[in-house]
C-alpha positions as CSV (number, residue, x, y, z in Angstrom):
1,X,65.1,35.1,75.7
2,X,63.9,37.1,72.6
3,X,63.5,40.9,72.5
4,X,60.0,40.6,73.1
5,X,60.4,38.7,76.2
6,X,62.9,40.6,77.5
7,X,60.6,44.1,76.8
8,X,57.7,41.9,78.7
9,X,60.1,41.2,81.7
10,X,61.2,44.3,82.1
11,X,57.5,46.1,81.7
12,X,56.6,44.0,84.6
13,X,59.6,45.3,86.7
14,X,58.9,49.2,86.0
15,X,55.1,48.5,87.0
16,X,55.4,48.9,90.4
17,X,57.8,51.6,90.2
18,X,55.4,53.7,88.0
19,X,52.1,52.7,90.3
20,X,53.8,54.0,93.4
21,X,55.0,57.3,92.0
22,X,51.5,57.9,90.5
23,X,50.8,57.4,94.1
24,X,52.6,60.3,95.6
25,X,51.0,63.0,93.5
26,X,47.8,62.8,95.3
27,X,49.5,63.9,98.6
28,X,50.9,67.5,96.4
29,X,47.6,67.8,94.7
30,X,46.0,69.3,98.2
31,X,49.0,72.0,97.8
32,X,48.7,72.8,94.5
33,X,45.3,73.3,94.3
34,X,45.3,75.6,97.5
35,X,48.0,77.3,96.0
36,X,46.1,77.8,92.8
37,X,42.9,78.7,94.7
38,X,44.4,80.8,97.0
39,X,47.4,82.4,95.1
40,X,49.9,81.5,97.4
41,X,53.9,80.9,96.5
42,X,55.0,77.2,96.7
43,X,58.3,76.2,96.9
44,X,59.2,72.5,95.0
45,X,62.0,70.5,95.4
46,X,63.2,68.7,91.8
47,X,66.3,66.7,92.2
48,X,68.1,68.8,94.4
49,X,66.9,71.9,93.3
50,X,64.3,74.6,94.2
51,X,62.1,76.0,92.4
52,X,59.6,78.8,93.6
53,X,56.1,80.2,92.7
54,X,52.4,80.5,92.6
55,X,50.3,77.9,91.0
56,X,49.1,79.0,87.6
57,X,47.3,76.0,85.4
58,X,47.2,71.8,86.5
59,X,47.9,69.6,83.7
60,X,48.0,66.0,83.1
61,X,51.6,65.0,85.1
62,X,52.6,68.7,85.0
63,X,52.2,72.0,86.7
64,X,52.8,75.7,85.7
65,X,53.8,78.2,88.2
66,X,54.9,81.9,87.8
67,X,57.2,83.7,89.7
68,X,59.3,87.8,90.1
69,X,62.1,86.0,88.4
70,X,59.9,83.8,85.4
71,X,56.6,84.7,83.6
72,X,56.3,80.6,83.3
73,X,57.6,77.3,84.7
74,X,56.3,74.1,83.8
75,X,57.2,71.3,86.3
76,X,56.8,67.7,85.5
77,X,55.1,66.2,88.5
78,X,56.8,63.1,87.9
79,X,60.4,64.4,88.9
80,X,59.3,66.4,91.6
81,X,60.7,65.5,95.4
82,X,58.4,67.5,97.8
83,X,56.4,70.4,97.7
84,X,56.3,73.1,100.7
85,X,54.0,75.9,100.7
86,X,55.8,79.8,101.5
């Protein structure tokens, strides 16, 4: 198999892994945008971690929130578990 197969096999294994996490974001995007709207706190969950604040800007993949302890946080949506809103 040459490098270029091997790159095209392994594209077509990561497809529906990307699809389905593209996916998910939709069902935060309700949240963050009332968040945003509303200026309420959201708590999100990032491999284990938490990670608290209001909604600031919406990006392309990312979010930025503020909170007492940081001025700015920029979350990639991507590596985020679940979102709860405070």
């Amino acid at each position: 198999m040459t490098r270029r197969q091997t790159f095209a096999f392994a594209a077509l294994l990561a497809a529906p892994a990307v699809a389905a996490k593209q996916e998910e974001t939709p069902m935060f995007d309700e949240l963050i945008k009332a968040s945003m709207e509303n200026k309420k706190g959201l708590t999100f969950y990032v491999k284990g971690q938490t990670i608290g604040g209001a909604v600031t800007k919406i990006g392309n993949g990312f979010v930025e929130v503020r909170s007492q302890q940081y001025s700015r946080v920029v979350i990639k949506l991507d590596s985020v578990d679940a979102v709860a809103m405070i």
